[in-house]
C-alpha positions as CSV (number, residue, x, y, z in Angstrom):
1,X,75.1,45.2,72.7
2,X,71.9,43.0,72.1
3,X,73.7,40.7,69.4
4,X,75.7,39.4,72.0
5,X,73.5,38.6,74.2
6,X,71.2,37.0,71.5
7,X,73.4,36.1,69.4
8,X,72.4,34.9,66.5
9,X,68.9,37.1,66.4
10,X,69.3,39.2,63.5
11,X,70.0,35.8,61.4
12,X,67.1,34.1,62.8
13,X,64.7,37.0,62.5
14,X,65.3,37.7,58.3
15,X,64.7,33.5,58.0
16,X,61.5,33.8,60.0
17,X,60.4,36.9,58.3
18,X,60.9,35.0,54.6
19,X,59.2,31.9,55.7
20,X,56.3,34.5,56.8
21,X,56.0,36.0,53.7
22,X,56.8,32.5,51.3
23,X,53.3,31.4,53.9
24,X,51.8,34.4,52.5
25,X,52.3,34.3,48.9
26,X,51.9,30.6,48.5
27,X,48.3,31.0,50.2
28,X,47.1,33.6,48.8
29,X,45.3,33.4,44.9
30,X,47.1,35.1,42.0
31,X,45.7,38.6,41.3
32,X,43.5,38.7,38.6
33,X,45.4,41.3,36.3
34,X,42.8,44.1,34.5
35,X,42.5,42.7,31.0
36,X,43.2,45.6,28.5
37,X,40.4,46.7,26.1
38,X,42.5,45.6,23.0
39,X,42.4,42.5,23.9
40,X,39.1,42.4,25.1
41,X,37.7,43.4,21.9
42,X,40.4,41.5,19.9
43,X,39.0,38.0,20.9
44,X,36.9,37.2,24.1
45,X,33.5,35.8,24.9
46,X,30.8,35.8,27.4
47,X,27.9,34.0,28.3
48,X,25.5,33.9,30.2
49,X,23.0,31.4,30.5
50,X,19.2,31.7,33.1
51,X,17.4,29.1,33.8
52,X,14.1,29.2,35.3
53,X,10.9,26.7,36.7
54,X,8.5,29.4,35.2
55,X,7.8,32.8,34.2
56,X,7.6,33.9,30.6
57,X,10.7,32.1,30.0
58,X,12.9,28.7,31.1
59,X,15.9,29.3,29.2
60,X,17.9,32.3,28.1
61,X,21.0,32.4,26.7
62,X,23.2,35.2,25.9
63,X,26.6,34.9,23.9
64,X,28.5,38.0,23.3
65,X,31.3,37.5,21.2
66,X,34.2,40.2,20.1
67,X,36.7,39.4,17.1
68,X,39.1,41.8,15.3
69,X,36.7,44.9,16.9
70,X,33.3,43.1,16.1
71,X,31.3,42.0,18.7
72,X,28.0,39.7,17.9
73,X,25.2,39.4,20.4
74,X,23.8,36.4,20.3
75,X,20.3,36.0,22.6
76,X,18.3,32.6,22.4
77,X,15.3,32.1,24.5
78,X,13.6,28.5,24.7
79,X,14.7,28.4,21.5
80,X,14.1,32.1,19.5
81,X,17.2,33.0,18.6
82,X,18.6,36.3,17.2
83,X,22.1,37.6,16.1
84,X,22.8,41.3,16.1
85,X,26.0,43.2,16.2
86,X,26.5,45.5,19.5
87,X,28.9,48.1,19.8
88,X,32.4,47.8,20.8
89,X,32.3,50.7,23.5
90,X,29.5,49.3,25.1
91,X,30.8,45.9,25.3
92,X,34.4,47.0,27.0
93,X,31.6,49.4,29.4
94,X,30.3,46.0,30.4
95,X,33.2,44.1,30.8
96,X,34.6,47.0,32.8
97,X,31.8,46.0,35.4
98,X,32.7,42.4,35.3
99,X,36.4,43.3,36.5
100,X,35.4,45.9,38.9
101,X,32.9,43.6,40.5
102,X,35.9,40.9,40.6
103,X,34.8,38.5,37.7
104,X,37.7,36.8,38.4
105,X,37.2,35.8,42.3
106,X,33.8,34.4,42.2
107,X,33.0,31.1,42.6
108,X,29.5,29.2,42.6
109,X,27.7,30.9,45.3
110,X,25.9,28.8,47.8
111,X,22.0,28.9,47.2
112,X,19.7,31.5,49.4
113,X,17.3,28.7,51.4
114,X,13.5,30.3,50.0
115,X,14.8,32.6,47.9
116,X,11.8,34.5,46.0
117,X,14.2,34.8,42.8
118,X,14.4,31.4,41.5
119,X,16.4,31.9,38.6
120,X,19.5,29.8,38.0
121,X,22.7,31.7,36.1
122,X,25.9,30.4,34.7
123,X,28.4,32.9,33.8
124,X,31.2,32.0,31.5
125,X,34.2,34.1,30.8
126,X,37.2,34.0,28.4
127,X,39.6,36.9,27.4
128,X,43.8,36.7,26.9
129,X,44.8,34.3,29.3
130,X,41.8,34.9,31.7
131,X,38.9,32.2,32.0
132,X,36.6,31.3,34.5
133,X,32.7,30.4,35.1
134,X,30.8,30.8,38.1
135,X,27.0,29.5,38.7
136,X,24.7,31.1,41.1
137,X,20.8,31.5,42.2
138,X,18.6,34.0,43.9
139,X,21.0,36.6,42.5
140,X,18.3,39.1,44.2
141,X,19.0,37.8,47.5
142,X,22.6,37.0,48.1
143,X,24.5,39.2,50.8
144,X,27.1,39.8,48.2
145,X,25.9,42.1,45.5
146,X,28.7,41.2,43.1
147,X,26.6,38.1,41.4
148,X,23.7,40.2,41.1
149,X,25.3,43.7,39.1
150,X,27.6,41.1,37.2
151,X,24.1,38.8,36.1
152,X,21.9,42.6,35.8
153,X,24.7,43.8,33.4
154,X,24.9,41.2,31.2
155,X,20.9,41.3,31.2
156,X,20.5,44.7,30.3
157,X,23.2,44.5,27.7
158,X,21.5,42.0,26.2
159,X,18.2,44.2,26.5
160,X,19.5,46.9,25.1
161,X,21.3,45.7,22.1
162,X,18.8,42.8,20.6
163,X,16.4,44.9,19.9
């Protein structure tokens, strides 16, 4: 029978297996649960703030804000603000984008060296118990296309609602 000749095995097999998987768990980051549409449109916010060296505008900021079902659009560019209210589908559309390009898991992405897009963004986040902010530039010409259809979402929101 194998336990006899090793004994012991079976013993030290389940203890090597649990400090496997305690290695695992304690290394790897807490999954970013999908935030329900209730409480997105209960009470979140996000923002978005471009910067730029030139073009027909150097800052841009975009605050969309949802309380009790009511979400305000707020867009301020070098200083021309307006407020408009968008509408609550739309805004859960766009923050189902967010979490489907992992909102949650990016961080500041390093800078593309010459990059032809010189735009800097910011991108804040709050909703339930999620929060998080990430800063990026050259969205145009990262390798990873998240930053870019998160920033482009929040644009064309932004676009399409202000008017």
């Amino acid at each position: 029978m194998p336990t006899q000749l090793w004994p012991g095995l079976g013993r030290r097999i389940a203890v090597a297996s649990v400090i496997v998987l305690a290695a695992i768990i304690a290394s790897s980051r807490p999954a970013f649960a999908q935030i329900s549409d209730a409480v997105i449109s209960a009470e979140s916010e996000l923002q978005l703030l471009e910067r730029a060296d030139g073009g027909a505008y150097q800052r841009y900021l975009i605050t969309l804000t949802s309380n009790a079902g009511v979400v305000v659009l707020t867009a301020n560019k070098d200083g021309a603000a307006s407020t408009r209210q968008a509408p609550v589908a739309a805004y859960l559309t766009l923050w189902r984008v967010l979490q489907d390009n992992n909102l949650d898991l990016l961080g500041n992405a390093r800078p593309v060296q010459n990059a032809p897009d010189g735009s800097r963004f910011t991108v804040k986040y709050r909703a339930g118990g999620a929060a998080g902010e990430f800063s990026v530039s050259g969205v145009d010409s990262l390798g990873d296309t998240r930053y870019r259809t998160i920033v482009r979402a929040v644009l064309d929101f932004a676009t399409a609602h202000s008017k």
